[in-house]
C-alpha positions in Angstrom: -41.3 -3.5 -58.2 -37.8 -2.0 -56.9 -36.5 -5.3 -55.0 -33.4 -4.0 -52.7 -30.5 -5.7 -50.4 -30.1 -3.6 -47.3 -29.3 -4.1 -44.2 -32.1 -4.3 -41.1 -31.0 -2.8 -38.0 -31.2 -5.4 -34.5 -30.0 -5.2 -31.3 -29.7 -2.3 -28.7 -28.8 1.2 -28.5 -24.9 1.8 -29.3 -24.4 -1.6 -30.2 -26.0 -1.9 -33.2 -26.9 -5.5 -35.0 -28.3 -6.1 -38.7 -30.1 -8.7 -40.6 -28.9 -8.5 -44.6 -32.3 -8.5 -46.2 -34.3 -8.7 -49.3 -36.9 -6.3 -49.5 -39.1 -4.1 -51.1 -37.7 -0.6 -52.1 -40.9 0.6 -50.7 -40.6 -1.2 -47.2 -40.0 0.8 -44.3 -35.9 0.3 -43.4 -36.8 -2.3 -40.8 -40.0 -3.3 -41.6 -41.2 -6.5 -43.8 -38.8 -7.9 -46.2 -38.6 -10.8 -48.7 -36.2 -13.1 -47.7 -32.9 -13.0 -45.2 -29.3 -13.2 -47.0 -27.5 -12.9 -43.6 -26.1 -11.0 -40.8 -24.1 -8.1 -39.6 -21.6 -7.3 -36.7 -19.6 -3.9 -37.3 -19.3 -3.8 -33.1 -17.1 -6.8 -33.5 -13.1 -6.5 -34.2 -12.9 -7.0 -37.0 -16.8 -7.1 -38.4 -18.6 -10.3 -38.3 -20.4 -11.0 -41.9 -22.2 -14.2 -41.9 -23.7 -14.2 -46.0 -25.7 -17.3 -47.7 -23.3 -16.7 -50.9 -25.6 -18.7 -53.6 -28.4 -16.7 -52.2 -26.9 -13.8 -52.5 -25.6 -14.3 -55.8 -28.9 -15.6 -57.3 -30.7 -12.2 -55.9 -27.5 -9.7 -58.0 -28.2 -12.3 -61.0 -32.3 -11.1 -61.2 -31.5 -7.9 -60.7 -31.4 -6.6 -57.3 -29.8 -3.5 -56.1 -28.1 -3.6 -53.0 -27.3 -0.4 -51.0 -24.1 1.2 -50.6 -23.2 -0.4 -47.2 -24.4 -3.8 -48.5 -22.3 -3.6 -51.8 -19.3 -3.1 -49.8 -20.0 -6.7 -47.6 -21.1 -8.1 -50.9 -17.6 -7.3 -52.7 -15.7 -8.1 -49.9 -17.3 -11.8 -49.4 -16.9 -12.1 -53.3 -20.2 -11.9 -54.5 -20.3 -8.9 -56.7 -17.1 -10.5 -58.2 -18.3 -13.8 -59.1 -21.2 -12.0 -60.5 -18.9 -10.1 -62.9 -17.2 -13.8 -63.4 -20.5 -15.1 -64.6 -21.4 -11.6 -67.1 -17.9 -12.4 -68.7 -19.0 -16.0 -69.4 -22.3 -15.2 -71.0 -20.8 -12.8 -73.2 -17.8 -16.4 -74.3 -15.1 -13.7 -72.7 -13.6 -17.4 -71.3 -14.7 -20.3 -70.0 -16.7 -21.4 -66.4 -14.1 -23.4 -65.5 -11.5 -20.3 -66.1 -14.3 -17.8 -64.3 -14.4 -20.2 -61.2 -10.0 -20.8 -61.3 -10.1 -17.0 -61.4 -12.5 -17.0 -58.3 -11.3 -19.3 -56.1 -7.7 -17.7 -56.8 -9.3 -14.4 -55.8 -10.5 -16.2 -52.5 -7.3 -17.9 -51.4 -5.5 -14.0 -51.6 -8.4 -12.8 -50.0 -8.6 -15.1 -46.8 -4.6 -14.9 -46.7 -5.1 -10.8 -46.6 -7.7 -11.8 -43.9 -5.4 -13.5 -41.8 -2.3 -11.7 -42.1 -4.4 -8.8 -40.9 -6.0 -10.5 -38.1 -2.7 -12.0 -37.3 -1.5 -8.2 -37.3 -4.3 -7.5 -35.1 -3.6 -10.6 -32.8 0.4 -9.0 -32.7 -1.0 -5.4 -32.4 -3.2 -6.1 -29.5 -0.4 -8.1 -28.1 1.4 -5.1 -28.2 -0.8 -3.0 -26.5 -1.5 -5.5 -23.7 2.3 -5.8 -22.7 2.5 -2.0 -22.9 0.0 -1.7 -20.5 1.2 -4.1 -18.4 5.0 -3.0 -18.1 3.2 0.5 -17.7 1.0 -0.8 -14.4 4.7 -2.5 -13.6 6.2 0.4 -13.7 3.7 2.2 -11.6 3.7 -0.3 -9.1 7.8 0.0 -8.8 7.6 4.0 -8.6 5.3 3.7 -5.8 7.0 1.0 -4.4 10.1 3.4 -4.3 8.1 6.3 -2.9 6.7 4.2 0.1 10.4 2.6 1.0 11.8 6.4 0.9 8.7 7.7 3.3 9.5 4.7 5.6 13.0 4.9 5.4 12.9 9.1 5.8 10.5 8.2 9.0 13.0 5.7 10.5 15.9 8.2 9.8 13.9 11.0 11.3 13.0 8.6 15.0 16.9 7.9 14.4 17.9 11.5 14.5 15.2 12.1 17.4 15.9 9.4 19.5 20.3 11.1 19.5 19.2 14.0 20.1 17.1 12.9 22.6 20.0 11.4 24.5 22.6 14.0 24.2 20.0 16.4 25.7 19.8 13.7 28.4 23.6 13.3 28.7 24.1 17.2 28.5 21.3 17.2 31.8 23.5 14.8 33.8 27.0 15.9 32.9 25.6 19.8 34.0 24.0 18.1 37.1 27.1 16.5 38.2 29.2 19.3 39.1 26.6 20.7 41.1 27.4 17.3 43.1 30.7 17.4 43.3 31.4 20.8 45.0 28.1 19.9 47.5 30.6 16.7 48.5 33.9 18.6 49.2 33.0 20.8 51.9 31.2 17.4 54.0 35.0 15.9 53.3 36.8 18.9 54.3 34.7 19.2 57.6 35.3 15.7 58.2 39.1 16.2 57.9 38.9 18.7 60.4 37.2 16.6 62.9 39.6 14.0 62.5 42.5 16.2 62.8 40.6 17.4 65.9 39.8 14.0 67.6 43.7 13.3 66.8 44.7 15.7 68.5 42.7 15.4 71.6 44.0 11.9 72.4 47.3 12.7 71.7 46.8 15.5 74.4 45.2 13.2 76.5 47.6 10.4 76.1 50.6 12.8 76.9 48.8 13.8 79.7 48.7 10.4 81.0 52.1 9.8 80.6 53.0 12.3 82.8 51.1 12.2 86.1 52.5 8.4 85.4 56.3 9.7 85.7 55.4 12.4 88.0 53.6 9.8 90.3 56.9 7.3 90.4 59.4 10.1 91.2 57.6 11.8 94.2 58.9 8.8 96.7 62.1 9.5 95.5 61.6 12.9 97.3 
């Protein structure tokens, strides 16, 4: 019997989960399996591998193949290499203490390389977020702008209307008062007249006066 690691797909439609599974070669792909090894998140940032090691290892050691996809999570949580640690002690290339130094040296690179590039990750996405948010900042100020030049364009433009607005108004009363003025200087001039008139009568009158007065006094003189 072919005995196989693959993966067993979970979870909905474009966003794929999967069970790491032992199974028979035979099996359908997500169908009945042996035993599960672990799980697998590639929606996550960066994937999410959670692997039962010893398990795993113990299922290379009899002699099961895993599939392409499953290789690659096996050599990156160690597994394939530990196995090649264990082939070179059977065959006295050193020692199991020297395989597992060699391993866990192997490891601490590994989780530092891990790290660094989450960290870069962490700094990248960092990045990106301040980016955006100096972009929606500038947006903001550029509209901003464009709304204080609209207001101040329609404040400038009432401005312009309400001037001419009164020069129309003052050009209206300085043609209108001309008109006036030539309508009042006849009325004065005729009121001159009447006053030179009236003047003149009373002076007549009083000079009149005055002489039946001296004529009156000198005729018992005669």
């Amino acid at each position: 019997m072919s005995t196989k690691i693959r993966l067993s797909r979970h979870g909905k439609t474009h966003s794929a989960f999967y069970h790491i599974v032992v199974a028979d070669g035979r099996a359908p792909r997500d169908g009945r399996f042996i035993e599960k090894l672990g799980t697998y998140n590639p929606v996550a940032n960066p994937a999410e591998i959670v692997l039962d090691f010893d398990k795993a290892l113990d299922w290379i050691q009899k002699g099961a193949q895993p599939t392409d996809t499953v290789r690659t999570i096996l050599s990156h949580k160690g597994v394939m290499y530990k196995h090649h640690l264990l082939k070179g002690v059977k065959k006295n290339a050193f020692s199991e203490t020297e395989a597992e130094a060699k391993f866990q040296k192997w490891l601490g690179e590994k989780e530092a390389k891990i790290a660094a590039k989450r960290s870069g990750e962490d700094e990248k996405d960092r990045a990106e977020q301040k980016a955006r948010l100096d972009a929606e900042v500038k947006i903001n100020e550029d509209r901003a702008a464009e709304i204080a030049k609209k207001k101040t364009a329609e404040i400038d433009a009432k401005v312009k209307a309400a001037q001419e607005a009164a020069a129309e108004k003052a050009a209206k009363e300085e043609a209108a008062n001309p008109k006036a003025e030539v309508a009042e200087a006849p009325v004065k001039e005729t009121e001159t007249k009447e006053e030179v008139k009236t003047e003149t009568k009373e002076e007549v009158k009083t000079e009149a006066k005055e002489e039946v007065k001296t004529e009156t006094k000198e005729e018992p003189k005669a």
